[in-house]
C-alpha positions in Angstrom: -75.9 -32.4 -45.8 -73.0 -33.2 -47.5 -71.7 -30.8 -50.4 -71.1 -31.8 -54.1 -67.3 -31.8 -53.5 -67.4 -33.6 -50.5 -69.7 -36.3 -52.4 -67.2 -36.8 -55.1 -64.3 -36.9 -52.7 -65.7 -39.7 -51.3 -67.3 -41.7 -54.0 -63.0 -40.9 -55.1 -62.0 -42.7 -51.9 -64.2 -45.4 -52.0 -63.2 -46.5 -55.6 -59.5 -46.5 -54.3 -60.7 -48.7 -51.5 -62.5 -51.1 -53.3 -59.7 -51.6 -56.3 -57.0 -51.6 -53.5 -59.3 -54.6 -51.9 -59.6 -56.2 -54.8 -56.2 -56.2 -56.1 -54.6 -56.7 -52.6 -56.7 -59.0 -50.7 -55.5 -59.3 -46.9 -52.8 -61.9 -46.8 -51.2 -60.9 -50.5 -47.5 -60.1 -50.3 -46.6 -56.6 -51.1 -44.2 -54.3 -51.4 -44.9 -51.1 -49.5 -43.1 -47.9 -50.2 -42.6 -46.4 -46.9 -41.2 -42.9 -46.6 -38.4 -44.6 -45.5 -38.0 -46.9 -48.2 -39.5 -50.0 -49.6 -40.8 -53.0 -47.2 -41.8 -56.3 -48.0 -44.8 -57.3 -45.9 -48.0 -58.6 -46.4 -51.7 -57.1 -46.3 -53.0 -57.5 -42.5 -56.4 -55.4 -43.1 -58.5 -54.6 -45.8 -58.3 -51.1 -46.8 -60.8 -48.6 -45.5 -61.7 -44.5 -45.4 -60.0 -43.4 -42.5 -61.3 -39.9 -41.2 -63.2 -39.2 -44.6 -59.8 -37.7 -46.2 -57.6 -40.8 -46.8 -58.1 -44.9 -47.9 -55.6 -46.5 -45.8 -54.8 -50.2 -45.0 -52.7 -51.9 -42.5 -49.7 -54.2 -43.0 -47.7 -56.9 -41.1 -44.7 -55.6 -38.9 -45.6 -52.0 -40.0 -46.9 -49.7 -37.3 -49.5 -47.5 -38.1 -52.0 -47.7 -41.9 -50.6 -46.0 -44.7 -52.1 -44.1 -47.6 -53.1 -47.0 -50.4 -52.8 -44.6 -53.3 -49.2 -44.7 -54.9 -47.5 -46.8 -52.0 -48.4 -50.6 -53.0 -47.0 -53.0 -55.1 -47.5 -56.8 -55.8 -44.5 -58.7 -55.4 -44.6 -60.8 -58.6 -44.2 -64.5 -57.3 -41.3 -66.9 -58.2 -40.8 -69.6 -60.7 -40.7 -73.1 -58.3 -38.0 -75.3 -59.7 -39.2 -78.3 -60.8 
């Protein structure tokens, strides 16, 4: 049986997951703030609960998932000339 905290941590995780899906659809272009710097990329996998302590998603050219929370911005797109 789960505890109260535990409950709330991941009802926490799963609201992060879902807005992070919604806002960042796979295949959006994104900045990512990696810790060693920002990337451009692009969303490879929708977000998830990894190991019930993190929501994490997966980007193109980027090993690994990183933390969603914090790390992820749109990149605005660009005015098509005419």
């Amino acid at each position: 049986m789960k505890t109260m905290k535990q409950q709330r941590t991941e009802a926490r995780l799963q609201r992060l997951v879902d807005d992070f899906n919604r806002r960042f659809p796979v295949g959006t272009p994104v900045v990512l703030r990696k810790d060693s710097g920002p990337v451009e990329t692009t969303v490879r996998a929708a977000a998830q609960i990894l190991g019930g302590h993190s929501a994490v998603a997966w980007f193109e050219g980027v090993s690994g998932c990183y933390d969603v929370e914090g790390r992820v911005t749109a990149i605005a797109p660009t005015a098509k000339a005419g």
